[in-house]
C-alpha positions as CSV (number, residue, x, y, z in Angstrom):
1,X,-12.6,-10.7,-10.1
2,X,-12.0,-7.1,-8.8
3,X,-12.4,-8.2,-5.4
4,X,-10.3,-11.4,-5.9
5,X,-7.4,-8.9,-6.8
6,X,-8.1,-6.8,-4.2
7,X,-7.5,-9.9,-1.7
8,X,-4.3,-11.2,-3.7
9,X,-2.9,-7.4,-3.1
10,X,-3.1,-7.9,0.4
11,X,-2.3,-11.3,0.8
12,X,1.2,-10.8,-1.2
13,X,1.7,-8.2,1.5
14,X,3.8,-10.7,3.9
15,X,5.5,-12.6,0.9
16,X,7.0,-9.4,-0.4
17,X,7.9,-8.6,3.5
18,X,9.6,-11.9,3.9
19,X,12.1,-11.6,0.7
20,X,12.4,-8.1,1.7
21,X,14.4,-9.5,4.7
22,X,15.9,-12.9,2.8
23,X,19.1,-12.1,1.9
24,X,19.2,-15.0,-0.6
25,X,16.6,-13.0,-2.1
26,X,17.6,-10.4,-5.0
27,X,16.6,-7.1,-4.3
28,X,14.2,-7.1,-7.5
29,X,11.8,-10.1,-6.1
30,X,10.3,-7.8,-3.2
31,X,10.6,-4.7,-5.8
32,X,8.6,-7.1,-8.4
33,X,6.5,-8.0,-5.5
34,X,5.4,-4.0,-4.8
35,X,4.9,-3.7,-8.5
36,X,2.6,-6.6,-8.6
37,X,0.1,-5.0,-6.3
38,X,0.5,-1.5,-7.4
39,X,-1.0,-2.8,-10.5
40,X,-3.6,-4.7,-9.1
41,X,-4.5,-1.4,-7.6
42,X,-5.4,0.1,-10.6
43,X,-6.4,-3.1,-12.5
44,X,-9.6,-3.8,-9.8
45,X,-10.5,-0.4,-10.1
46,X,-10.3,-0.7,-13.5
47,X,-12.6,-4.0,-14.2
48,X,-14.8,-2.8,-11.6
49,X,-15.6,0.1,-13.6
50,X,-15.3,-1.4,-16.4
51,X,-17.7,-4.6,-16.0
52,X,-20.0,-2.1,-13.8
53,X,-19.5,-4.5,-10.9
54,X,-19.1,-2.2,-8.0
55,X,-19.6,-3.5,-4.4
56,X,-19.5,-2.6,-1.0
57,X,-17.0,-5.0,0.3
58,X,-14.9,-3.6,-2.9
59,X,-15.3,0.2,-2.3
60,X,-14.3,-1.2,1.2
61,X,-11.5,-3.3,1.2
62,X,-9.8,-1.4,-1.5
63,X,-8.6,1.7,0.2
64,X,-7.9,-1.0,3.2
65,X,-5.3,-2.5,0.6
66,X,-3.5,0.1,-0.4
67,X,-3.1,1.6,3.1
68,X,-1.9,-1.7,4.5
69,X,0.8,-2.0,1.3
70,X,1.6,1.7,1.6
71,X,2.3,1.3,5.3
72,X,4.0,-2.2,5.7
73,X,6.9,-0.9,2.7
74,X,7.1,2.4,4.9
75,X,7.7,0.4,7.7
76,X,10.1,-2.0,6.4
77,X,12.4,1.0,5.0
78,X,12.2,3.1,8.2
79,X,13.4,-0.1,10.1
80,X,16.2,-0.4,7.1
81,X,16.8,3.0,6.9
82,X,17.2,4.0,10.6
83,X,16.1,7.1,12.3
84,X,15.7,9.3,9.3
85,X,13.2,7.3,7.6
86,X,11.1,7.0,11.0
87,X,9.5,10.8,11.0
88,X,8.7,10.9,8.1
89,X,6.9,7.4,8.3
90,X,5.3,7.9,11.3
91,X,3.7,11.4,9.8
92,X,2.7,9.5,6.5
93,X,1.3,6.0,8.2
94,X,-0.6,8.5,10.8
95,X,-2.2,10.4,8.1
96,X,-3.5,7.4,5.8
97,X,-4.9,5.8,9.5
98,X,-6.7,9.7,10.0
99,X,-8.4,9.7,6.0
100,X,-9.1,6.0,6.5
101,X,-10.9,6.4,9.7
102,X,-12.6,10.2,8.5
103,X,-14.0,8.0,5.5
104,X,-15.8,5.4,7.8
105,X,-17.1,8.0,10.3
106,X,-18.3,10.3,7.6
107,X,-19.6,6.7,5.5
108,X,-21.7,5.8,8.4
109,X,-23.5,9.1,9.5
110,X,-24.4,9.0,5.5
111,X,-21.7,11.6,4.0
112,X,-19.6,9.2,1.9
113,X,-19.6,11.5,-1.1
114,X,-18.0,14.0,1.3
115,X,-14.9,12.6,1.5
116,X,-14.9,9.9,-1.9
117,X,-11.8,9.6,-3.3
118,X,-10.5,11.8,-5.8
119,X,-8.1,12.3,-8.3
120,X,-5.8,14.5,-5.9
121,X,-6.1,10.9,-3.7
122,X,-5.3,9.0,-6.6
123,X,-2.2,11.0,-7.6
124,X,-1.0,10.5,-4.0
125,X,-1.5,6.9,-4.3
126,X,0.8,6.7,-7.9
127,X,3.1,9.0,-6.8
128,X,3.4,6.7,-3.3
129,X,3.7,3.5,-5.3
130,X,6.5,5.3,-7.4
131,X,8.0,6.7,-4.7
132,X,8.1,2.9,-2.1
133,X,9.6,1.1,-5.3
134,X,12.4,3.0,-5.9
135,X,13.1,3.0,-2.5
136,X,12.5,-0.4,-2.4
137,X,14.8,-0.7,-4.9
138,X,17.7,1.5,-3.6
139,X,17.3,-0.1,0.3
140,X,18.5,-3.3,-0.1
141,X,21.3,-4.9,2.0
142,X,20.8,-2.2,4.4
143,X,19.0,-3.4,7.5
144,X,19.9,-1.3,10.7
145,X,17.4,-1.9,12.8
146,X,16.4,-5.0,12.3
147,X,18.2,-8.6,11.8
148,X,17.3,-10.3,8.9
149,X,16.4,-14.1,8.9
């Protein structure tokens, strides 16, 4: 089940991109979207603990989630939001691509514990989530650099 959530986080990823860009679409659906997976972000965690069913694939693919919904809602606002938006996105989505690769070199030469995730990494990823849904929520309407469908 953890994993299955896990895989529902990042396969909601391009529904809440396309009603981010429908216009029929309130501004609350991709908002509702965002919140959907954040909580699947804790909620695998969670059960995995919980039912002691850590895997691999899971320790794996979760970190992979939430980099690939932390960066596709920084890219989407950076293309709404213009220019002022893109530093500042291009710093954070460089970083998260940095850690994620450090954790795979340091995984396979054996020093996994070395760079585990803690709870300073775990704050960053609330205070993110917080953070891309009330931007989410204050952004729409206001595509600049890109056309919407």
């Amino acid at each position: 089940v953890p994993n299955a959530l896990t895989a529902a986080r990042v396969a909601a990823i391009p529904v809440l991109v396309a009603t981010f860009y429908n216009r029929r679409s309130s501004p609350w659906l991709p908002a509702s979207i965002f919140t959907a997976c954040a909580a699947t972000d804790f909620l695998d965690g969670y059960l995995a603990r919980r039912w002691a069913v850590h895997s691999d694939l899971g320790a794996f693919l979760d970190p992979v989630a939430d980099k690939l919904l932390v960066c596709s809602c920084l890219v989407l606002l950076a293309g709404a939001l213009g220019a002022a938006v893109a530093v500042p996105t291009a710093v954070i989505v460089c970083r998260e691509v940095t850690i994620s690769a450090l954790r795979e070199w340091m995984g396979a030469r054996g020093h996994s514990a070395a760079v585990a995730v803690g709870w300073w990494g775990k704050l960053k990823t609330a205070t993110q989530m917080v953070a891309l849904l009330l931007l989410l929520l204050a952004c729409p309407g206001k595509l600049t650099a890109l056309q919407p469908w």
